[in-house]
C-alpha positions as CSV (number, residue, x, y, z in Angstrom):
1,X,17.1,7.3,-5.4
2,X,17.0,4.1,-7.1
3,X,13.6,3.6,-9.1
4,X,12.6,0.7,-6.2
5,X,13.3,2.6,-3.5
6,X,9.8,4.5,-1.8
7,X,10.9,8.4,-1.6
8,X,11.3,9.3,2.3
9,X,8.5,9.1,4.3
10,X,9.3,11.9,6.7
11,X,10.3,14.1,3.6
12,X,7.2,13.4,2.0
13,X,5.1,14.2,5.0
14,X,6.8,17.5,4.6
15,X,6.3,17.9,1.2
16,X,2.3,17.6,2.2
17,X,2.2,21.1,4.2
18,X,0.2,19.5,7.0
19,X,-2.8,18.4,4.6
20,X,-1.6,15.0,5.1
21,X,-1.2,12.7,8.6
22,X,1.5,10.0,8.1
23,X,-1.5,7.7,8.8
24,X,-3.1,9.3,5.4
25,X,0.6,9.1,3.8
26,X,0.3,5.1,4.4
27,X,-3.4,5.7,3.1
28,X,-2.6,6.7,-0.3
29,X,0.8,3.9,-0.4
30,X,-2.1,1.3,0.3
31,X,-4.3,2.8,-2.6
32,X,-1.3,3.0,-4.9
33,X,-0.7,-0.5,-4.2
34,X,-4.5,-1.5,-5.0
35,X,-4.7,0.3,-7.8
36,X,-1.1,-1.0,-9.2
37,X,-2.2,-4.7,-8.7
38,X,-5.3,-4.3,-10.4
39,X,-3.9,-1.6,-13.3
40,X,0.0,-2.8,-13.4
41,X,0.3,0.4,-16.0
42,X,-1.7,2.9,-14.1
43,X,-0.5,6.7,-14.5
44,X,-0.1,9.1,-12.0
45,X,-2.9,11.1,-13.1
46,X,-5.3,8.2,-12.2
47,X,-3.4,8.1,-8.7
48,X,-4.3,11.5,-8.5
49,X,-7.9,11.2,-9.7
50,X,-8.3,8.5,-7.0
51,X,-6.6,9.8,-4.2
52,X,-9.0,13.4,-5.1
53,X,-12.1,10.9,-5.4
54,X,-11.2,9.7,-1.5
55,X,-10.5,12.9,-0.9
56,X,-7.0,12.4,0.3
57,X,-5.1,14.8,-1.8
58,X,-6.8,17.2,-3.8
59,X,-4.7,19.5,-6.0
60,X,-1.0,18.2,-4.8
61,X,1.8,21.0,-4.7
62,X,4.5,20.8,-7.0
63,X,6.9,18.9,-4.2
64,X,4.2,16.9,-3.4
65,X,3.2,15.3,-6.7
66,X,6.6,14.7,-7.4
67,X,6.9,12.5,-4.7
68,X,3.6,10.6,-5.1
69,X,5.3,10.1,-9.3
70,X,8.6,8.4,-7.2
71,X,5.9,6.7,-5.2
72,X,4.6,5.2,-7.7
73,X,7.5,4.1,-9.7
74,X,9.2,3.0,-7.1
75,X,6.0,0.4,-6.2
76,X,5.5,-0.3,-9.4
77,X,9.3,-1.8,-9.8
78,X,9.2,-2.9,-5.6
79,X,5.7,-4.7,-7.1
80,X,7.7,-6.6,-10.2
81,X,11.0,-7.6,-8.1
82,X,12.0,-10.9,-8.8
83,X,13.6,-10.7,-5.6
84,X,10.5,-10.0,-3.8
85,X,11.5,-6.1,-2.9
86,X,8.0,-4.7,-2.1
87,X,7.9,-2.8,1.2
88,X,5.2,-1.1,2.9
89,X,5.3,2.7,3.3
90,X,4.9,3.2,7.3
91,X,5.9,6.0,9.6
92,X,9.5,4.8,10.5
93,X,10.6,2.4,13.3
94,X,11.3,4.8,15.9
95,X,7.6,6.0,16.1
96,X,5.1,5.2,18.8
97,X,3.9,1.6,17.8
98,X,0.5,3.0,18.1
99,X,1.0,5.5,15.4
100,X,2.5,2.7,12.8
101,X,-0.4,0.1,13.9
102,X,-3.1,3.1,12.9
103,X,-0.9,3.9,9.8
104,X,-1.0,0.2,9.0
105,X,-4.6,0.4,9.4
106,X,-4.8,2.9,7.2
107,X,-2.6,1.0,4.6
108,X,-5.0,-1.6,4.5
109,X,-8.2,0.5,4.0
110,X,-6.1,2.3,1.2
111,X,-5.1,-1.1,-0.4
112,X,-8.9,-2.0,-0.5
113,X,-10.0,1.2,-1.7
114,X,-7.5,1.2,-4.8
115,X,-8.6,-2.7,-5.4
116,X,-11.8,-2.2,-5.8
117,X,-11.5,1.3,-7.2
118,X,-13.1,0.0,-10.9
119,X,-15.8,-1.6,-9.8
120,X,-15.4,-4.4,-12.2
121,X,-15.4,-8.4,-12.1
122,X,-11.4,-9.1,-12.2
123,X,-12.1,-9.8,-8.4
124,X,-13.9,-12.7,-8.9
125,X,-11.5,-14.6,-10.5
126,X,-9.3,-14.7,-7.5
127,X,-7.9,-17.8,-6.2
128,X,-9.5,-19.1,-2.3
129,X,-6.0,-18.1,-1.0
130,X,-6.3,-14.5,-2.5
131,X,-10.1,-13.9,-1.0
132,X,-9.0,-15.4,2.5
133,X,-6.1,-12.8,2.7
134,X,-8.2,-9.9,1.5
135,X,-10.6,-11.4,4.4
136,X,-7.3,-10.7,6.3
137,X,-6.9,-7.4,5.2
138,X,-10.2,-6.3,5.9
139,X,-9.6,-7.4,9.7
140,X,-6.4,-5.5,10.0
141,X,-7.9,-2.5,8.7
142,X,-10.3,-1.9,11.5
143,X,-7.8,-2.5,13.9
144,X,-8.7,-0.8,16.9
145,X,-5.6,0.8,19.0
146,X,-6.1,1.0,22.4
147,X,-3.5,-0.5,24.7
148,X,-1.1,2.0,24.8
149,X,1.7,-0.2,26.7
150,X,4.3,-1.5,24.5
151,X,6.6,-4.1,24.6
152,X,8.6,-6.4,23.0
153,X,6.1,-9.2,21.6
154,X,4.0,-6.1,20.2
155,X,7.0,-5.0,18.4
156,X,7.5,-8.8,17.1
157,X,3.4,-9.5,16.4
158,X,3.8,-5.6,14.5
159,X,6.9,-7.0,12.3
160,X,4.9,-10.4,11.6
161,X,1.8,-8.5,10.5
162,X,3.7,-6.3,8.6
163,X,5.8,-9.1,6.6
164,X,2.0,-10.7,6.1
165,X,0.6,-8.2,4.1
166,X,3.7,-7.7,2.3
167,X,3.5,-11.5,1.2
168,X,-0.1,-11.7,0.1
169,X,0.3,-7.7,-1.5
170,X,2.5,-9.6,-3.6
171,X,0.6,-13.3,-4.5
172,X,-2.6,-11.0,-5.0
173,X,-0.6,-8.9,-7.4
174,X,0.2,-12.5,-8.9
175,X,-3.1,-13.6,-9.0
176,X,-4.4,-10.7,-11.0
177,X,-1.8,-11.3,-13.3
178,X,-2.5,-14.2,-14.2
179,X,-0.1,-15.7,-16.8
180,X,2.2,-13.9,-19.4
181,X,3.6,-15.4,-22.6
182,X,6.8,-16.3,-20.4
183,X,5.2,-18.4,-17.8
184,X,4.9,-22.1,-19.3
185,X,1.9,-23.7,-18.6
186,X,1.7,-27.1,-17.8
């Protein structure tokens, strides 16, 4: 497995012994994701701690906290692509679109959780563009799943909300950053 390559969902699922729901699998990719964009050198023992504070994952087997190290490495480089890499970690195509809509519910309340996790001011110095899309986030996150008929344009409107979040993930994660010594300034 290359080092920006998420570890297999299904696998990891496994791995959890039936503690976890894939919904709460996309849960803690949301969190690590948060936390990442706000901490860009966070450990996996403060992914740990935070997932146990939610209580998500308390005490993670040996498998299991394995993959949550890939998990993070492998978001951590998807998060610094150049080449704009980043994916979200969803329950894979070929399950219900109801299940990956909760799961990408679930992503989002995760994302916000790890966020805010700190409790501190770096928030506020987000641009108008960042805030609207947490706004965003916030909406998706209490999507509510109850027409059960799928079709084509949900498929397409799933895709599109999908590729959303991955784009503003990726200019919050720039936003926090803020500037380096390699950026010019002008």
């Amino acid at each position: 497995m290359s080092s920006a390559e998420l570890p297999d969902f299904e696998h990891t699922l496994a791995l959890a012994k039936g503690n976890l729901e894939a919904t709460d699998l996309a849960e803690c990719h949301g969190i690590t994701c948060g936390l990442l964009c706000r901490l860009p050198d966070a450990s996996l023992d403060a992914l740990i701690g935070l997932l146990d504070m939610l209580e998500l994952v308390k005490s993670p087997g040996s498998g299991l906290r394995m993959a949550l190290e890939d998990l993070l490495q492998a978001t951590r480089a998807q998060l610094l692509d150049l080449d704009m890499g980043f994916r979200l970690w969803l329950p894979n195509d070929d399950e219900m679109l109801e299940e990956r809509t909760m799961a990408l519910s679930q992503w989002c309340n995760g994302f916000l959780a790890g966020l805010g996790s700190s409790g501190d001011e770096t928030l506020d110095a987000m641009s108008d563009e960042a805030n609207e899309a947490l706004r965003d986030i916030q909406q998706i996150s209490r999507a509510d799943v109850t027409d059960t008929d799928e079709s084509n344009e949900d498929e397409t409107a799933f895709a599109e909300i999908v590729e959303y979040i991955r784009i503003v993930i990726l200019m919050i994660r720039e936003d926090l950053r803020g500037p380096d010594g390699q950026d010019s300034i002008h």
